[in-house]
N, C-alpha and C positions, 0 to 999 in steps of 0.2 A: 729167270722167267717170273713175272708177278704173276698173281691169282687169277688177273683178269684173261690172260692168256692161257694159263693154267685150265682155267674154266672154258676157255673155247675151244680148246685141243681136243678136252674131253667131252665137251657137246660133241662136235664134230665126231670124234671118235664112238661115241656111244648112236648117234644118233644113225650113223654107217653098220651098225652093228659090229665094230671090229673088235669087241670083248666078248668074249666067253664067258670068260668067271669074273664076278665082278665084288666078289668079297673083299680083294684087296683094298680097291676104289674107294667101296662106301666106308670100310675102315679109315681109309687117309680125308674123306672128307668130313666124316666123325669128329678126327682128332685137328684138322685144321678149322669146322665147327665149333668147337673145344678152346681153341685157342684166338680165334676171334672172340666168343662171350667172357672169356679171361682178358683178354686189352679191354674191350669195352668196360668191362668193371673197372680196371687199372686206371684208364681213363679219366672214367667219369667220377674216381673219386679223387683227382689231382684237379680238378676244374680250379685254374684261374681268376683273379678277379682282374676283370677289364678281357676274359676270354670268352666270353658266352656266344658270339658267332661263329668263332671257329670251333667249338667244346660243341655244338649242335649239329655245325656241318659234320665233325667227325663222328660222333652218333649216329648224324643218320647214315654216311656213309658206312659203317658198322653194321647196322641196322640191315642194308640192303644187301651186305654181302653177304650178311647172317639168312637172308629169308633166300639167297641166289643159290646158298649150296643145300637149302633146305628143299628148294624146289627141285636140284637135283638128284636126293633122296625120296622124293615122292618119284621120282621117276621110275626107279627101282624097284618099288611098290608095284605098280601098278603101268608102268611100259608106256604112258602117255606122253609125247613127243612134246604136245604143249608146255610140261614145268621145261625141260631142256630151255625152249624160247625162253620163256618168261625169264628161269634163273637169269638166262643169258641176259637179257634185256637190264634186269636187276643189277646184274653185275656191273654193265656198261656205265648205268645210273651212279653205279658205286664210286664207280674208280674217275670219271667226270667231278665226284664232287668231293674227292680226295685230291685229285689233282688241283680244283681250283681253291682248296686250302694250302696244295706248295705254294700256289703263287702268290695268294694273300699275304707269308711269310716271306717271303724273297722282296715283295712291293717293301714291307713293313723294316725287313731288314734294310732295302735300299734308304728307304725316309731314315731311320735311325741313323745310315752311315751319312748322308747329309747332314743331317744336325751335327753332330760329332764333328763334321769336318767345317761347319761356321762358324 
């Protein structure tokens, strides 16, 4: 299951109230928190030359999955249903512009196999 999904189970979930205890949760969204700002560093210090479009899409898809599970720790705070949306919304943003960096690679891989094959 990706994040994104990941993230809507437990909207849904949280937002039905079907948690009780919710230490676990903000634990695992902590350490997957944790492990997003660790790639993004990873990342952003391997940048490419000749990658600075895709090195930006992936930041800020980074970026928004980073404020999506943020927004779902505000939730926990303070019980407002709104970060839920928003994370979610965030998320959707996220994974939209992760996804349209596969396919910039796949295009990029296709033109490469063309040349190769002329």
């Amino acid at each position: 299951m990706n994040l994104l999904n990941s993230l809507r189970t437990l909207g849904k979930g949280l937002l039905a109230g079907d948690f009780k205890k919710t230490g676990k949760i903000e634990r695992d969204l902590n350490k997957t928190l944790l492990q997003l700002k660790i790639i993004k560093s990873r990342y952003s210090n391997r940048k490419l030359k000749g990658t600075d479009n895709v090195a930006d899409l992936m930041e800020e898809g980074i970026n928004l999955y980073i404020e999506a599970i943020s927004d779902f720790m505000l939730f926990f705070k303070d019980k407002d249903r709104e970060h839920i949306s928003e994370g979610l919304f965030k998320a959707e943003e996220a994974d939209d512009i992760l996804l349209s960096i596969e396919d910039i690679i796949l295009q990029n891989k296709e033109k490469f196999k063309e040349l190769s094959l002329s």
